[in-house]
N, CA, C and O atoms as CSV, one atom per row, in Angstrom:
chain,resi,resn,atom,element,x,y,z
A,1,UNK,N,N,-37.784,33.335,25.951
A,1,UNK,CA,C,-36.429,32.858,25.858
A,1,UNK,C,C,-35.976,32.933,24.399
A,1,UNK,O,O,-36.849,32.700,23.563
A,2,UNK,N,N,-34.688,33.236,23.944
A,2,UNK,CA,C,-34.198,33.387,23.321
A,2,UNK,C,C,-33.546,32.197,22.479
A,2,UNK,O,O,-32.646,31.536,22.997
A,3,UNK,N,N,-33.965,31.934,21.261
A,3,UNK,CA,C,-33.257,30.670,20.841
A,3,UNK,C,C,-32.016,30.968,19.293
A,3,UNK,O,O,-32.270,31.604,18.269
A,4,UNK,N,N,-30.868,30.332,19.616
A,4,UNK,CA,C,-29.819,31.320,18.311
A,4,UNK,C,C,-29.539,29.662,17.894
A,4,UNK,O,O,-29.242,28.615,18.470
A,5,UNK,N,N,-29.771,30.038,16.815
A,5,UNK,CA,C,-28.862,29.029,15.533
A,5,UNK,C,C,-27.715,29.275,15.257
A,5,UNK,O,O,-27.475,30.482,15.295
A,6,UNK,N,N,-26.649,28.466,14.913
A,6,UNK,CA,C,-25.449,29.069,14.420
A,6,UNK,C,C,-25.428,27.829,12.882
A,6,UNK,O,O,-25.934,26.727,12.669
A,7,UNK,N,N,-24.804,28.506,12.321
A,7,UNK,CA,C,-24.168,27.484,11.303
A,7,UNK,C,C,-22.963,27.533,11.020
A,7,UNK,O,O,-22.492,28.521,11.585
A,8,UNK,N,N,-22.182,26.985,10.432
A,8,UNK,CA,C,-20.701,26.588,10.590
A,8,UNK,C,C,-20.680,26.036,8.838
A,8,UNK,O,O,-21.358,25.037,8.601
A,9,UNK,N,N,-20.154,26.482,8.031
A,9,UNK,CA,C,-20.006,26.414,6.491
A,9,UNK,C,C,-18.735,26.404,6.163
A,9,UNK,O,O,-17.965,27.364,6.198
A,10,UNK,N,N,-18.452,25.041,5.761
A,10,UNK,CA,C,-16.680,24.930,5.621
A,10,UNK,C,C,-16.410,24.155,4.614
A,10,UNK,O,O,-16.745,22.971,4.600
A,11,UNK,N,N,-15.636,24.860,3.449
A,11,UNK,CA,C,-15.420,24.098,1.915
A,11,UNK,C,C,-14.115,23.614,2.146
A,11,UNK,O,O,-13.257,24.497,2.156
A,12,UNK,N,N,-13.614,22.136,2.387
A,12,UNK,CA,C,-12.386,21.431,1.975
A,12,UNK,C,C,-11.778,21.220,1.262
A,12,UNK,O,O,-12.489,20.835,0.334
A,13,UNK,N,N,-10.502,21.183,0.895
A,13,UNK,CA,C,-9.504,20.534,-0.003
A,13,UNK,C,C,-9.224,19.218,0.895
A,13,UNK,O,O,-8.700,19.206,2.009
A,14,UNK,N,N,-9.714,18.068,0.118
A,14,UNK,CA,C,-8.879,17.044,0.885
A,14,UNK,C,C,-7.560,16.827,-0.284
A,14,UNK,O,O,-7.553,16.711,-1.509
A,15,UNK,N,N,-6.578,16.837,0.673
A,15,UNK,CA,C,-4.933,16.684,-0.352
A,15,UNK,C,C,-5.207,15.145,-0.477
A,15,UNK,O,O,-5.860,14.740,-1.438
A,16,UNK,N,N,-4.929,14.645,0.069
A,16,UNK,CA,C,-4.220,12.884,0.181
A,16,UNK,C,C,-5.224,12.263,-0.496
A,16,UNK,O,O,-5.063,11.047,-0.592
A,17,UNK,N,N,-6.490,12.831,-1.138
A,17,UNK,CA,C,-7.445,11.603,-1.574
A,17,UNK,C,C,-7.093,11.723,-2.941
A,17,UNK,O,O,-6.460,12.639,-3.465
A,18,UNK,N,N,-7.757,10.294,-3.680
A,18,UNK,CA,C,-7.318,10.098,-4.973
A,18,UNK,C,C,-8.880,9.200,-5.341
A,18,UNK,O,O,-9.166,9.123,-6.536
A,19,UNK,N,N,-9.470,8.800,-4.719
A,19,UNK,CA,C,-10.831,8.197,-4.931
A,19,UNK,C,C,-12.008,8.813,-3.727
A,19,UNK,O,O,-11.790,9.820,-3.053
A,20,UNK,N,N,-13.048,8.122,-3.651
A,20,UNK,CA,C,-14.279,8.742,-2.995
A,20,UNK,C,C,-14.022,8.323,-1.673
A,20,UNK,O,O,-14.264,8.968,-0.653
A,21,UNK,N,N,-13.451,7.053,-1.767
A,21,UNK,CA,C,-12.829,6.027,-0.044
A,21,UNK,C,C,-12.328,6.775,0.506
A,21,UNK,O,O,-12.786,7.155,1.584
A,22,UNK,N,N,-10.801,7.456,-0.191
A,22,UNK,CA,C,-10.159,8.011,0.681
A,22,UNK,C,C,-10.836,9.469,1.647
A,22,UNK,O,O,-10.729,9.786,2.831
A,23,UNK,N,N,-11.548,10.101,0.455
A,23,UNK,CA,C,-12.329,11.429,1.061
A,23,UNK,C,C,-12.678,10.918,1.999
A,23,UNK,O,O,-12.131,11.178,3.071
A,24,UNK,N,N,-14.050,9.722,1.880
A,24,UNK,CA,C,-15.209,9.249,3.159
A,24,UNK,C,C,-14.204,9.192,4.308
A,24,UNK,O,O,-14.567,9.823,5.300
A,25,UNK,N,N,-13.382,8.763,4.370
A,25,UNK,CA,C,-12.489,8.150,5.284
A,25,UNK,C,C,-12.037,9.418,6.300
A,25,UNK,O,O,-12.218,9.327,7.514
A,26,UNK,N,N,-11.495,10.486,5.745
A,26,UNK,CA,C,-11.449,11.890,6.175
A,26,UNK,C,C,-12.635,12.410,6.638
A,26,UNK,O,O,-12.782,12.564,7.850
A,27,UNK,N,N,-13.437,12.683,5.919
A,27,UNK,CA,C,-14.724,13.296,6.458
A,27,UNK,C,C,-15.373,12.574,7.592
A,27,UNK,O,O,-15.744,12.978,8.694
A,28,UNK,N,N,-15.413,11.287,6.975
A,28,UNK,CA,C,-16.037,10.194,8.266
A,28,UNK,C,C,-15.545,10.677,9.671
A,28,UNK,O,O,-16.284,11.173,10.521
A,29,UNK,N,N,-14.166,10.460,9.807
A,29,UNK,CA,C,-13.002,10.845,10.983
A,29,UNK,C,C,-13.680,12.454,11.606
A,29,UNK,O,O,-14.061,12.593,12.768
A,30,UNK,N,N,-13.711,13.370,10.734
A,30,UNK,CA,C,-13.519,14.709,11.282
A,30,UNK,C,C,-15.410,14.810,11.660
A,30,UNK,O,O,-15.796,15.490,12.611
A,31,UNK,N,N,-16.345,14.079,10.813
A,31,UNK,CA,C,-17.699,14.637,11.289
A,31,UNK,C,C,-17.904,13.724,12.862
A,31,UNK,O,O,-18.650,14.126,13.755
A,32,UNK,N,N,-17.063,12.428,12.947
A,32,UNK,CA,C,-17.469,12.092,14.061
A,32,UNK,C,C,-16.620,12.823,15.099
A,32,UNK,O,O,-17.205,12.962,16.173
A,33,UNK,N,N,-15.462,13.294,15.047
A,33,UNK,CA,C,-15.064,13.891,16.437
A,33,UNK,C,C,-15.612,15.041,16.621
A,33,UNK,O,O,-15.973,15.407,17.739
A,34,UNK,N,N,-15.757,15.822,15.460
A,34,UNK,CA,C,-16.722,17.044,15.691
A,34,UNK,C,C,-18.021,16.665,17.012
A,34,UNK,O,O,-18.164,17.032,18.178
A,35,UNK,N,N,-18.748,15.808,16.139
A,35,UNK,CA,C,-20.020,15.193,17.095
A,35,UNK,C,C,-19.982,14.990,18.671
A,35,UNK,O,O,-20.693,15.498,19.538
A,36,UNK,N,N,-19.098,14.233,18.753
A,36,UNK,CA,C,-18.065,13.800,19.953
A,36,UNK,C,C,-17.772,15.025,20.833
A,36,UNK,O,O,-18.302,15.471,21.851
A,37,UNK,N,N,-16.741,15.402,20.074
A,37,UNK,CA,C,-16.069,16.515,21.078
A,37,UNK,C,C,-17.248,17.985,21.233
A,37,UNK,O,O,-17.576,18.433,22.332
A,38,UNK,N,N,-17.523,18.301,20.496
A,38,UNK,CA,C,-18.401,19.378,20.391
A,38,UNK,C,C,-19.714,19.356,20.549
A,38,UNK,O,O,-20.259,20.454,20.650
A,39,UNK,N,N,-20.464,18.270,20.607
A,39,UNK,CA,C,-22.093,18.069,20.786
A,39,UNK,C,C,-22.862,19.292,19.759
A,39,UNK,O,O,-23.666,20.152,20.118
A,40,UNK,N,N,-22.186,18.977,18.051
A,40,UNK,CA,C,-23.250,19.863,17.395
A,40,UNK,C,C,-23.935,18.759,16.081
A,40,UNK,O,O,-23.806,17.566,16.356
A,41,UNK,N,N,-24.458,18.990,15.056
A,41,UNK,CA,C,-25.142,18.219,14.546
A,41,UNK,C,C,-24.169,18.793,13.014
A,41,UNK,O,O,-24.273,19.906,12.497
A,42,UNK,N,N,-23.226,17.612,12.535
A,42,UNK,CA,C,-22.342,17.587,11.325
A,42,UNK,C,C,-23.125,17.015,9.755
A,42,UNK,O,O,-23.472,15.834,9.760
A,43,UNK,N,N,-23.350,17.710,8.653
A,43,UNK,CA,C,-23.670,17.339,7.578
A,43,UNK,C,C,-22.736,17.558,6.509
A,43,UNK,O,O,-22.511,18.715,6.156
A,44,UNK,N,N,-22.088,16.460,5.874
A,44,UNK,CA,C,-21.915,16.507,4.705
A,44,UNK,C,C,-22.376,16.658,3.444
A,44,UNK,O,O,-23.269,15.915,3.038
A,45,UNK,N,N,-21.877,17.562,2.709
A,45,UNK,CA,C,-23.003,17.696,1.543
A,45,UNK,C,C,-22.473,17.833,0.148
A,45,UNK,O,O,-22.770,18.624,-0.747
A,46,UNK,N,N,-21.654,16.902,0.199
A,46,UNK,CA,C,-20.957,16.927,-0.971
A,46,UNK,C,C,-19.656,17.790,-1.466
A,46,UNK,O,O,-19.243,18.490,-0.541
A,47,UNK,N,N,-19.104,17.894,-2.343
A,47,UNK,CA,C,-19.438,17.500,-3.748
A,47,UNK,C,C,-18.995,15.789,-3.935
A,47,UNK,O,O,-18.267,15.489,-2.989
A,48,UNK,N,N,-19.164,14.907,-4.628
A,48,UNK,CA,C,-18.855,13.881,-4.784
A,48,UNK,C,C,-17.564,13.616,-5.864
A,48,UNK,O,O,-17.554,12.896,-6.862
A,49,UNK,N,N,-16.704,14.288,-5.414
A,49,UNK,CA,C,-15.379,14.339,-5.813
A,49,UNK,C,C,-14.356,14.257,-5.184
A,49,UNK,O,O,-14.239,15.046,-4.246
A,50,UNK,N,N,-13.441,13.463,-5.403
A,50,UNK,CA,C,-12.535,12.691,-4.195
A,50,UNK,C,C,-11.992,13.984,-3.491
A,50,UNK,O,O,-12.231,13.964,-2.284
A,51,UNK,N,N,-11.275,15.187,-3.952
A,51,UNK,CA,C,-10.747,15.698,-3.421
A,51,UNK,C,C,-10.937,17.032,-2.845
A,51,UNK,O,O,-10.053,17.782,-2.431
A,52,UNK,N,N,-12.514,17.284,-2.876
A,52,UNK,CA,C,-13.371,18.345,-1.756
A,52,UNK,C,C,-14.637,17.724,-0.766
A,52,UNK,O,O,-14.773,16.534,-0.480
A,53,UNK,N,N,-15.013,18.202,-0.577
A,53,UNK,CA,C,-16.061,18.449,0.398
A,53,UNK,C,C,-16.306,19.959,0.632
A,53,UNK,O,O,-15.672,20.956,0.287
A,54,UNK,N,N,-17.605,19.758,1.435
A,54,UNK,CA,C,-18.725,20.653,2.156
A,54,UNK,C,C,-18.953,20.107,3.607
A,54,UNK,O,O,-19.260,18.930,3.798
A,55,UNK,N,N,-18.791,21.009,4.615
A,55,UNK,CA,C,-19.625,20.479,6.114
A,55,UNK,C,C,-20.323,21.348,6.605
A,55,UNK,O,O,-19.959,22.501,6.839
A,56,UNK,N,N,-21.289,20.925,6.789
A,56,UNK,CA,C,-22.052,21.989,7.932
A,56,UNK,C,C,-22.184,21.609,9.065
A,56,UNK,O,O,-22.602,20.464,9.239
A,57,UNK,N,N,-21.866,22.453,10.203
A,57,UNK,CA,C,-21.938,22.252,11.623
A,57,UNK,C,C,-22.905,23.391,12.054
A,57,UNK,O,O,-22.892,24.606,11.854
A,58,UNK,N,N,-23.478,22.824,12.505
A,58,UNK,CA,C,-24.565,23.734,13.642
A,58,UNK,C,C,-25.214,23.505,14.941
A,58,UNK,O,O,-25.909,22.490,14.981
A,59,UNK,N,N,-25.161,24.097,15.839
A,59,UNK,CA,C,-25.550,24.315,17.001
A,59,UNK,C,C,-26.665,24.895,18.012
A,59,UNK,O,O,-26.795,26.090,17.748
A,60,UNK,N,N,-27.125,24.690,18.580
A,60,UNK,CA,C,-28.446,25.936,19.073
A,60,UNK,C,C,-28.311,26.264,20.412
A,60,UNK,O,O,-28.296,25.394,21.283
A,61,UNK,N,N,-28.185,27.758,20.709
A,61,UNK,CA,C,-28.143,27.780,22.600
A,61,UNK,C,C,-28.864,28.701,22.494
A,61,UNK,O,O,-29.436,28.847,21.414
A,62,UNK,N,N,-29.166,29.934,23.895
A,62,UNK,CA,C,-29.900,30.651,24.541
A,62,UNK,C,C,-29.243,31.441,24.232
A,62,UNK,O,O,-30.025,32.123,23.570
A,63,UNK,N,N,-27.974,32.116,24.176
A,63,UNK,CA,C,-26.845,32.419,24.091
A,63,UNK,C,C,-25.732,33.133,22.814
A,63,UNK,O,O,-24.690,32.549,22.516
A,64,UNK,N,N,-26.072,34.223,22.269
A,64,UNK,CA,C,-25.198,34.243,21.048
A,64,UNK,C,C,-23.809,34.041,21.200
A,64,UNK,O,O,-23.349,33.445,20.226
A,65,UNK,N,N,-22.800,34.374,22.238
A,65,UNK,CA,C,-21.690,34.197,22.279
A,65,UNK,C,C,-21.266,32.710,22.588
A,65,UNK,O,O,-20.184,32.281,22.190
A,66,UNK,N,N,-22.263,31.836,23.402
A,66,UNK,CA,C,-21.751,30.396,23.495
A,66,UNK,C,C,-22.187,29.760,22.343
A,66,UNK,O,O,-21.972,28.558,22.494
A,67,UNK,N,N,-22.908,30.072,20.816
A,67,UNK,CA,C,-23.131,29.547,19.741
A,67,UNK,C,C,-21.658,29.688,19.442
A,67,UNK,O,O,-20.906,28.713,19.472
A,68,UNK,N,N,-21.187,31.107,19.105
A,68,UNK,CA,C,-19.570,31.517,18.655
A,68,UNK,C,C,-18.706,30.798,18.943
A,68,UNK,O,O,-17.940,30.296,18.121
A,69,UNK,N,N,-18.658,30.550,20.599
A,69,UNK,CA,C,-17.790,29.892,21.013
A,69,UNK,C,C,-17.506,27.980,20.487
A,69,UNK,O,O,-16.545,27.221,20.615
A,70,UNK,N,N,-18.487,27.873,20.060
A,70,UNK,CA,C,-18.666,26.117,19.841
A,70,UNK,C,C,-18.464,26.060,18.909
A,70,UNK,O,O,-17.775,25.076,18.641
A,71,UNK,N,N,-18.787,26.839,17.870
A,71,UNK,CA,C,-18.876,26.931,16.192
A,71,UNK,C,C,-17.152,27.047,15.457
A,71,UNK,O,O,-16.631,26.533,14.467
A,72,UNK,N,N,-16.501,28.318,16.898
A,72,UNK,CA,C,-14.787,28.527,16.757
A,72,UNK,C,C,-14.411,27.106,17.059
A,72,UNK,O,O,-14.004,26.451,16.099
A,73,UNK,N,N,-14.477,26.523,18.216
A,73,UNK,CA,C,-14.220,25.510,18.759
A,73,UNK,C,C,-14.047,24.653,17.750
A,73,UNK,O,O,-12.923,24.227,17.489
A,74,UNK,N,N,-15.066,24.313,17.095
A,74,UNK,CA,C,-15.340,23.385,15.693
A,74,UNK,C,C,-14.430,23.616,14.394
A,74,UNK,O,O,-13.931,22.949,13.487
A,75,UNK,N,N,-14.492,24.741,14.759
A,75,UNK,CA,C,-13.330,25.296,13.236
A,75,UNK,C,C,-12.196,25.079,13.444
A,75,UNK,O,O,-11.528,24.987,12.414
A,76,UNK,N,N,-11.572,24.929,14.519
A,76,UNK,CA,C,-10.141,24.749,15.233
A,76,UNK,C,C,-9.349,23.584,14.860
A,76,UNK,O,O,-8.170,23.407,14.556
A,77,UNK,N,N,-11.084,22.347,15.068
A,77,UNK,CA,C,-10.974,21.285,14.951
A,77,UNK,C,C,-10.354,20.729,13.579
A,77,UNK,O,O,-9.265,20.165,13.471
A,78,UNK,N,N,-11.567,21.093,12.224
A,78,UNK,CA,C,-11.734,20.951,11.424
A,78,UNK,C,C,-10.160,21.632,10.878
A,78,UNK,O,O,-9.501,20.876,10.164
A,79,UNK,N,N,-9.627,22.852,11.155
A,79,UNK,CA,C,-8.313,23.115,10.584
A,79,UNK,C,C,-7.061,22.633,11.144
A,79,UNK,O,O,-5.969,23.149,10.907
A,80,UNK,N,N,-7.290,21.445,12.030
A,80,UNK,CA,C,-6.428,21.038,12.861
A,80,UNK,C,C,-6.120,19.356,12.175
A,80,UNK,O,O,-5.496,18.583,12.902
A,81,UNK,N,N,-6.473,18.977,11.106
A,81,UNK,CA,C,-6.934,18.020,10.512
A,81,UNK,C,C,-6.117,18.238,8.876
A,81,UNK,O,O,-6.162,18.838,7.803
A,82,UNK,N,N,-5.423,17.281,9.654
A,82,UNK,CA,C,-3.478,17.591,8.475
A,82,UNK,C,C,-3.648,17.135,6.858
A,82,UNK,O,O,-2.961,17.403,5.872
A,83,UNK,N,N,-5.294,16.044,7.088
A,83,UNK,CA,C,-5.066,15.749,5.281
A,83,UNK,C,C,-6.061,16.741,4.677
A,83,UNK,O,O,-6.048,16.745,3.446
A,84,UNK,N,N,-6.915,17.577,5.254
A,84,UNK,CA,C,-7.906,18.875,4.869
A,84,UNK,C,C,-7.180,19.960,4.709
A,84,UNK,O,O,-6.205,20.225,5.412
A,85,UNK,N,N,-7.641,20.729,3.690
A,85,UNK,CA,C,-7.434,22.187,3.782
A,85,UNK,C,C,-8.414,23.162,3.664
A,85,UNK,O,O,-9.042,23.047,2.611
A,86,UNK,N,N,-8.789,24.136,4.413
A,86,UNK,CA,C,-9.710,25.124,4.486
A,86,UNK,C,C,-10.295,25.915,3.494
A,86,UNK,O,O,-10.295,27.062,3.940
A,87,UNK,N,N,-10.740,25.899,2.500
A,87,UNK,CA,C,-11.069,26.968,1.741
A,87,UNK,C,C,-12.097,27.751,1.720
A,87,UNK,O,O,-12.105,28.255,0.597
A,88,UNK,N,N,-12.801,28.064,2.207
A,88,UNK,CA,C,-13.606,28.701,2.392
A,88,UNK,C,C,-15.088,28.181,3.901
A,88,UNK,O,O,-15.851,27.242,4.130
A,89,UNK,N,N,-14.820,29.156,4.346
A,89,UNK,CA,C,-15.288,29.754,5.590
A,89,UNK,C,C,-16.073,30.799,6.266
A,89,UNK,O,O,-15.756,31.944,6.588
A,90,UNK,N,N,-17.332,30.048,6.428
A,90,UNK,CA,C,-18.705,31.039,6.903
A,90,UNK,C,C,-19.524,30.371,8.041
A,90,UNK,O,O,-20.081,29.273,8.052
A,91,UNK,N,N,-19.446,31.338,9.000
A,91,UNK,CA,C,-20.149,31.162,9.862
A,91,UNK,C,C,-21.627,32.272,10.219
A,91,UNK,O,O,-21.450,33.435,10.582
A,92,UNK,N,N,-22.759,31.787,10.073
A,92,UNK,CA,C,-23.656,32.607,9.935
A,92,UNK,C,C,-24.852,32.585,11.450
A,92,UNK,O,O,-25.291,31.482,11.773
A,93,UNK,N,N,-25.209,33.604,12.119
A,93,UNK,CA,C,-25.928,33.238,13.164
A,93,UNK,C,C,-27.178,33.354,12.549
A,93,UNK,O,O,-27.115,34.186,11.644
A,94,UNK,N,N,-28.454,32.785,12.687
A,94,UNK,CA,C,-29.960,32.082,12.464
A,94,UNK,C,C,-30.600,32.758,13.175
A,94,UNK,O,O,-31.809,32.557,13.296
């Protein structure tokens, strides 16, 4: 059997923050619905500066196209999320 990793690599602009609260507060929000809605495993990884971030989302199926599909799914999410902005974007299969 076949086992695929995906990873999901997404650099933020958070606009609206002005301290570390406001970021957590954003990230907090978007890694738990990710979790929620998507059933993948969300890491933050810094930078510790109010107004970016790092997430990694990743997933594992049998499946290369239903990794794709969950990983898009996730990105949809994440750019659907009015105080973030996208800057950079990689999705890599494992």
């Amino acid at each position: 059997m076949a086992v695929v990793v995906g990873l999901l690599s997404v650099e933020l602009f958070v606009s609206d923050a002005v301290s570390l609260k406001d970021r957590r507060s954003v990230v907090k929000s978007l890694t738990d619905r990710l979790a929620s809605r998507h059933n993948v495993a969300v890491a933050d990884l810094g930078p510790d500066r109010a107004n970016q971030a790092i997430l990694a989302v990743t997933t594992v199926a049998n499946d290369e196209a239903h990794v794709h599909r969950v990983l898009n799914a996730a990105l949809r999410l994440i750019e659907s999320e009015p105080r973030a902005v996208c800057e950079r974007v990689e999705i890599e299969i494992l």
